[in-house]
C-alpha positions in Angstrom: -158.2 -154.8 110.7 -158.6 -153.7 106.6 -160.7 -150.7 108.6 -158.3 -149.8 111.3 -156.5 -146.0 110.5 -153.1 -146.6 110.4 -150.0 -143.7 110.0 -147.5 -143.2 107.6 -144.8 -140.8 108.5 -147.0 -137.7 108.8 -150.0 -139.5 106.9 -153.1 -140.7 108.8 -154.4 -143.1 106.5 -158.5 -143.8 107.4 -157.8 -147.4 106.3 -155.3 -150.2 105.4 -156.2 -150.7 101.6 -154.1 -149.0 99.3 -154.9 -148.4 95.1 -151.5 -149.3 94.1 -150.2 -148.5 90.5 -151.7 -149.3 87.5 -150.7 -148.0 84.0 -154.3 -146.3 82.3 -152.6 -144.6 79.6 -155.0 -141.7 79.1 -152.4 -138.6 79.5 -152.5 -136.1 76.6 -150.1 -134.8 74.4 -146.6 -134.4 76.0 -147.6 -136.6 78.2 -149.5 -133.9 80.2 -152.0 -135.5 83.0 -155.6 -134.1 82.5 -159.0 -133.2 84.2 -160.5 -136.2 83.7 -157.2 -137.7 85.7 -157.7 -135.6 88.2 -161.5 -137.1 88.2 -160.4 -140.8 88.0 -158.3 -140.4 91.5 -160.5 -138.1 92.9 -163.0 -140.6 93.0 -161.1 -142.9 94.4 -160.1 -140.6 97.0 -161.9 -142.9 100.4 -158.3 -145.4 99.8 -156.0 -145.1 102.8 -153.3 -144.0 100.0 -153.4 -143.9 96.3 -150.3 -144.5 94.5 -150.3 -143.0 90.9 -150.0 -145.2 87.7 -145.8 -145.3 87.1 -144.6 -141.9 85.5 -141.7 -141.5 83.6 -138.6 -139.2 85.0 -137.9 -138.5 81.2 -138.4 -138.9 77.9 -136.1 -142.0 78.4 -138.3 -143.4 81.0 -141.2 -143.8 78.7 -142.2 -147.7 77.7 -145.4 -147.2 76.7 -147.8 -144.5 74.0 -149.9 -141.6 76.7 -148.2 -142.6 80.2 -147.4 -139.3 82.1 -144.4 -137.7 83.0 -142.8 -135.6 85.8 -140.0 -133.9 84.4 -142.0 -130.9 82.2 -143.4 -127.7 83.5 -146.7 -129.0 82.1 -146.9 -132.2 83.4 -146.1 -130.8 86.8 -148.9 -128.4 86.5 -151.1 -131.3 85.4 -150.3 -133.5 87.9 -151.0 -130.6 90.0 -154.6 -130.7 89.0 -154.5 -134.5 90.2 -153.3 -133.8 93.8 -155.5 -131.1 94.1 -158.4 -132.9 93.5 -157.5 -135.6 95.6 -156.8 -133.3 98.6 -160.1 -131.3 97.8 -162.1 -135.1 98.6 -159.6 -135.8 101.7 -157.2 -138.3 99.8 -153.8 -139.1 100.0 -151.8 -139.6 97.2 -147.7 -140.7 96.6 -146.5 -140.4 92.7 -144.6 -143.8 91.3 -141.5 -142.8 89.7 -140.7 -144.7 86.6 -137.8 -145.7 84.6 -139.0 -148.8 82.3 -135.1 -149.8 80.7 -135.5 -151.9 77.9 -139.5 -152.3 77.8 -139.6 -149.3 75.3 -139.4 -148.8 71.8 -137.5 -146.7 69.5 -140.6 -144.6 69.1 -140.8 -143.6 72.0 -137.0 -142.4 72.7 -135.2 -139.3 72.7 -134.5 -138.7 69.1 -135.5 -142.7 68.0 -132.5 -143.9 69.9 -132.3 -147.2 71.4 -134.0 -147.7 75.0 -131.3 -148.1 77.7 -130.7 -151.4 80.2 -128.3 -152.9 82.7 -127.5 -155.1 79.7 -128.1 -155.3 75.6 -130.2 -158.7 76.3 -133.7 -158.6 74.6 -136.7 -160.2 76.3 -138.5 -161.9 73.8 -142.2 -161.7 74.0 -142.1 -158.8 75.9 -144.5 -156.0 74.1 -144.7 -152.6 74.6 -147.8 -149.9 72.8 -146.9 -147.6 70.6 -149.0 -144.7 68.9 -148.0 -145.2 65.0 -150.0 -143.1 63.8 -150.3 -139.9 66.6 -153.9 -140.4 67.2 -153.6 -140.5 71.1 -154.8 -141.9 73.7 -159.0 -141.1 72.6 -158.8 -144.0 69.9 -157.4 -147.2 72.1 -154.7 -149.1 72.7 -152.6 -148.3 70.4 -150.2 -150.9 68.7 -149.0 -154.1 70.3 -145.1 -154.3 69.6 -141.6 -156.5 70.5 -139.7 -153.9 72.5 -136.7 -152.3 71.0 -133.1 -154.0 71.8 -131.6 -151.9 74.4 -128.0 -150.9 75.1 -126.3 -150.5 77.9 -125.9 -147.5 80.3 -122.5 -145.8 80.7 -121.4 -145.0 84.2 -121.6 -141.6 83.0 -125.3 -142.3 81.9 -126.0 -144.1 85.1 -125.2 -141.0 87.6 -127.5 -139.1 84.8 -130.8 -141.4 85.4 -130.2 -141.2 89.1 -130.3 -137.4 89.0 -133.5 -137.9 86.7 -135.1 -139.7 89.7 -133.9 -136.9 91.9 -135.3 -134.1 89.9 -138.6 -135.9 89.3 -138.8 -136.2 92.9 -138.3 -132.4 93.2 -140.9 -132.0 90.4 -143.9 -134.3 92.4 -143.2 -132.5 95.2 -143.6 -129.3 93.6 -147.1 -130.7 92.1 -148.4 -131.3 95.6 -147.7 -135.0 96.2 -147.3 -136.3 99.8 -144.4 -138.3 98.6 -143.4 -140.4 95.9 -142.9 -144.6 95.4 -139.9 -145.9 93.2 -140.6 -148.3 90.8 -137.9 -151.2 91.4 -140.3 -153.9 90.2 -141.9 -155.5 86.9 -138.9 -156.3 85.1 -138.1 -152.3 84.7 -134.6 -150.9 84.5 -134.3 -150.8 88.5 -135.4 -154.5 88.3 -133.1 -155.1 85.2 -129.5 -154.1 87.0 -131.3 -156.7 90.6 -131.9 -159.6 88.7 -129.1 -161.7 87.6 -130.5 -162.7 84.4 -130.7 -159.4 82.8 -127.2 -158.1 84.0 -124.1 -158.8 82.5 -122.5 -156.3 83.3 -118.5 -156.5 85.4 -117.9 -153.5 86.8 -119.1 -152.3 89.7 -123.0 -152.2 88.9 -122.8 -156.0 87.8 -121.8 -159.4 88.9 -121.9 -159.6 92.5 -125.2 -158.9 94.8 -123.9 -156.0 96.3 -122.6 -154.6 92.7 -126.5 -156.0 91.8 -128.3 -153.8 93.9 -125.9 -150.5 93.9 -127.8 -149.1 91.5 -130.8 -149.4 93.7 -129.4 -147.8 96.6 -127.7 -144.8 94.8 -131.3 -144.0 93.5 -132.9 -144.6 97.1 -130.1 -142.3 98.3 -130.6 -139.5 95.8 -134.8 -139.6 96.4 -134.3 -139.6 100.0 -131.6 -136.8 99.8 -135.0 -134.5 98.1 -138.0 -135.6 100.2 -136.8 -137.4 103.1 -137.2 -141.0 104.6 -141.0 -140.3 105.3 -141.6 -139.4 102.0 -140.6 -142.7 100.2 -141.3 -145.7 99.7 -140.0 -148.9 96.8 -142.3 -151.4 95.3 -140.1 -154.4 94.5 -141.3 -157.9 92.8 -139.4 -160.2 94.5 -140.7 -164.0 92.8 -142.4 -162.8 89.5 -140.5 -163.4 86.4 -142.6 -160.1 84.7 -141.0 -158.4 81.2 -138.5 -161.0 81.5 -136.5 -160.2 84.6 -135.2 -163.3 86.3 -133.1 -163.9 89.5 -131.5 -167.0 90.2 -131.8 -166.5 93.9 -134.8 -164.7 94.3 -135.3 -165.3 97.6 -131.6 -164.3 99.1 -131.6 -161.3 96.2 -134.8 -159.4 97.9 -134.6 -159.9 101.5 -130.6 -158.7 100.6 -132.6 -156.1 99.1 -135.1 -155.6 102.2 -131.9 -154.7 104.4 -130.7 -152.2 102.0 -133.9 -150.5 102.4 -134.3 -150.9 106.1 -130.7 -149.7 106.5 -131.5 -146.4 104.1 -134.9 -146.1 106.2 -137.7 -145.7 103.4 -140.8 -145.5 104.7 -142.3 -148.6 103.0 -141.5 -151.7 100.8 -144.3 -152.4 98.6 -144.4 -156.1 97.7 -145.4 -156.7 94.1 -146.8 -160.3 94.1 -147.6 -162.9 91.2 -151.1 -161.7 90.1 -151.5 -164.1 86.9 -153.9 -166.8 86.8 -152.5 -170.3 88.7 -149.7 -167.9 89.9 -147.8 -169.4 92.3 -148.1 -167.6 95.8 -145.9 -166.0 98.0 -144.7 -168.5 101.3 -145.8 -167.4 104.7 -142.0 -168.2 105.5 -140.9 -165.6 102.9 -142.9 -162.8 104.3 -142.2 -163.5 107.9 -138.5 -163.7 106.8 -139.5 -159.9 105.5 -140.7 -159.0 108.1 -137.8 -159.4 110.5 -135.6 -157.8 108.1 -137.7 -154.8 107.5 -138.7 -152.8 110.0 -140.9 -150.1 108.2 -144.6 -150.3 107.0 -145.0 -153.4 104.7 -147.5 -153.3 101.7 -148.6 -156.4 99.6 -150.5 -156.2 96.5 -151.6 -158.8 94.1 -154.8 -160.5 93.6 -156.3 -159.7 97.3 -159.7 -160.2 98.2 -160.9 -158.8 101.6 -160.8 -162.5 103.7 -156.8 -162.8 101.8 -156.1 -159.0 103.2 -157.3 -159.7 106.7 -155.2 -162.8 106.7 -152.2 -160.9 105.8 -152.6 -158.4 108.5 -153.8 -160.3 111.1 -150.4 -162.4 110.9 -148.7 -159.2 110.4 -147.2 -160.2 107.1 -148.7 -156.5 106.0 -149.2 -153.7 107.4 -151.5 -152.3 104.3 -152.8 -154.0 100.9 -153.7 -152.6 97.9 -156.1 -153.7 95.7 -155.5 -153.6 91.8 -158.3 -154.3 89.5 -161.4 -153.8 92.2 -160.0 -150.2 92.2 -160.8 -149.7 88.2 -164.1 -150.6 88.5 -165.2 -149.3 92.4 -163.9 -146.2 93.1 -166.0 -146.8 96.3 -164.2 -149.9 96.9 -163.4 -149.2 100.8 -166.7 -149.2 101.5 -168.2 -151.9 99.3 -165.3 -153.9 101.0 -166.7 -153.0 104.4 -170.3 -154.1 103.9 -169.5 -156.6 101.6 -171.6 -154.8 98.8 -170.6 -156.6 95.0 -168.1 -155.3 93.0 -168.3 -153.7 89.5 -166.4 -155.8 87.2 -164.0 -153.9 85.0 -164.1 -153.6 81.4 -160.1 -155.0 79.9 -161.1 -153.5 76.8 -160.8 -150.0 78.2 -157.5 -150.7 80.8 -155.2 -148.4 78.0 -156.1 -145.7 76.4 -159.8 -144.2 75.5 -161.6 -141.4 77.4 -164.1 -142.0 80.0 -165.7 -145.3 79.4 -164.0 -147.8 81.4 -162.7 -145.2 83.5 -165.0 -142.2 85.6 -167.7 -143.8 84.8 -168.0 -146.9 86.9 -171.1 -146.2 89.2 -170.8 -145.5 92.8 -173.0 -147.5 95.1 -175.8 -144.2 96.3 -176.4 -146.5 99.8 -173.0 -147.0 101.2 
């Protein structure tokens, strides 16, 4: 079934595996994509759908040193580089529209300000990279710090960020995206007002689950209002405790979720599992209980091999999987998956930042 075209709104997809997002931290200054971006998904064009790394709807947005934005004139002509190069080699490609919260660091914010959350709670541990010294993305990773201790969003603020999300959504649209993929997952600031760890907030975007997840539906609403129900789709994380987000219901808190988004009518939910090592892993029961709930395409991602993929599917947990890591380092991975060819492994030292090494230049396989 992993081989089987499927559709997607409007989309024919050749194939159910998906390059979901993954943060590569190589866009240049002002956080402009560039050519050899454009190269990097090109390549990896042969996915049924690529989803971009997660791109910031602001300077606000940003968590981490060279991630790339959508809300400048040049990153939109960047990124318009990307999709053209993607079309040019018969891909498919939606934009991730990020807003990180409290995993930021002063550095990084408008004017050195403190990053915004649901809440002013810190999570320790939780490290963000920074540039210190402007050298960019050519020179590495950059510096490992404790994110900054956030405040709180205003209401006032709030409607702000969800018309950031609108007019990024106007912007990847512009740049020639075939639709765009909010970021509600990882312990980011969609993630932060969710979980009931990381909100303690009491008015009307805090305390109960429907205050919980308003927050999430006014952004759903606003990104629907620009590109339409076939043009979006929400990656959520529904049992990972990642950047410190916690639930104390995780279970009832997402499928709650699940029937916001089925009710709205976004195209897809794209389920972020534990991908650690000796992560727990997702119950069949919880994804069949997705399943009835949601009536849209359903994506899983997280540590899938092609026997774990083709269990998914064929109980109809999924609909499509994407494939992290084997996507860094096989930008031929559809086919290496179909003849069962070995996989490149991929070089952690060049994940963030650098130039090519680690990142165009993982061989293709000249007999598939």
């Amino acid at each position: 079934m992993l081989f089987t075209p499927y559709k997607i709104g409007d989309l024919a997809l050749p194939n159910r595996i998906i390059m979901p997002p993954m943060t590569r931290a190589r866009a240049a200054s002002g956080n402009v994509p560039t050519e050899l971006m454009a190269e990097y998904y090109a390549q990896r064009a042969s996915a049924g759908l690529i989803i971009t790394e997660g791109t910031q709807i602001s300077q606000q947005a940003q968590g981490y040193a060279w991630t790339p934005g959508i809300h400048s004139n040049e990153q939109v002509v960047g990124w318009r580089s990307v999709t053209h190069a993607v079309h040019a080699a018969n891909g498919r490609i939606f934009m991730q529209l990020q807003h990180v919260g409290r995993v930021s660091h002063f550095s990084l914010q408008p004017n050195g300000g403190a990053p915004v959350s649901s809440s002013p709670l810190v999570a320790k541990g939780v490290k963000v990279f920074i540039d210190p010294k402007s050298k960019g993305p050519q020179e590495g990773m950059g510096e490992m710090v404790q994110h900054s201790e956030p405040r709180a969003l205003s209401e006032v603020e709030i409607v702000q960020v969800i018309q950031d999300f609108a007019s990024a959504t106007r912007n990847a649209l512009e740049a020639g995206f075939d639709g765009v993929e909010i970021h509600a997952a990882n312990g980011y600031l969609i993630n932060q007002f969710i979980d009931s760890q990381e909100n303690t907030r009491t008015d009307r975007y805090g305390g109960s689950l429907p205050n919980r997840l308003r927050f999430l539906c006014e952004v759903v609403e606003a990104v629907v209002g620009v590109a339409g129900r076939d043009r979006v789709g929400v990656r959520l994380a529904p049992l990972t405790t990642l950047q410190g987000a916690v639930d104390d219901t995780p279970q009832a808190t997402y499928l709650a979720a699940a029937k916001v988004l089925d009710e709205i009518g976004v195209i897809y939910i794209h389920i972020a599992e534990a991908d650690w090592e000796d992560a727990p892993e997702m119950s069949a029961a919880f994804k069949e209980a997705m399943r009835m709930i949601y009536h849209g395409t359903l994506i899983y991602s997280g540590k899938y091999t092609k026997e774990r993929a083709e269990v998914a599917l064929r109980h109809n947990w999924a609909d499509l999987i994407g494939f992290g890591r084997p996507f860094v380092a096989n930008p031929d991975l559809p086919e290496r998956l179909r003849y069962d060819s070995l996989l490149n492994e991929p070089n952690a030292d060049q994940f963030f930042g650098g130039g090519a090494k680690g990142y165009t230049d993982y061989p293709k396989q000249s007999n598939l």
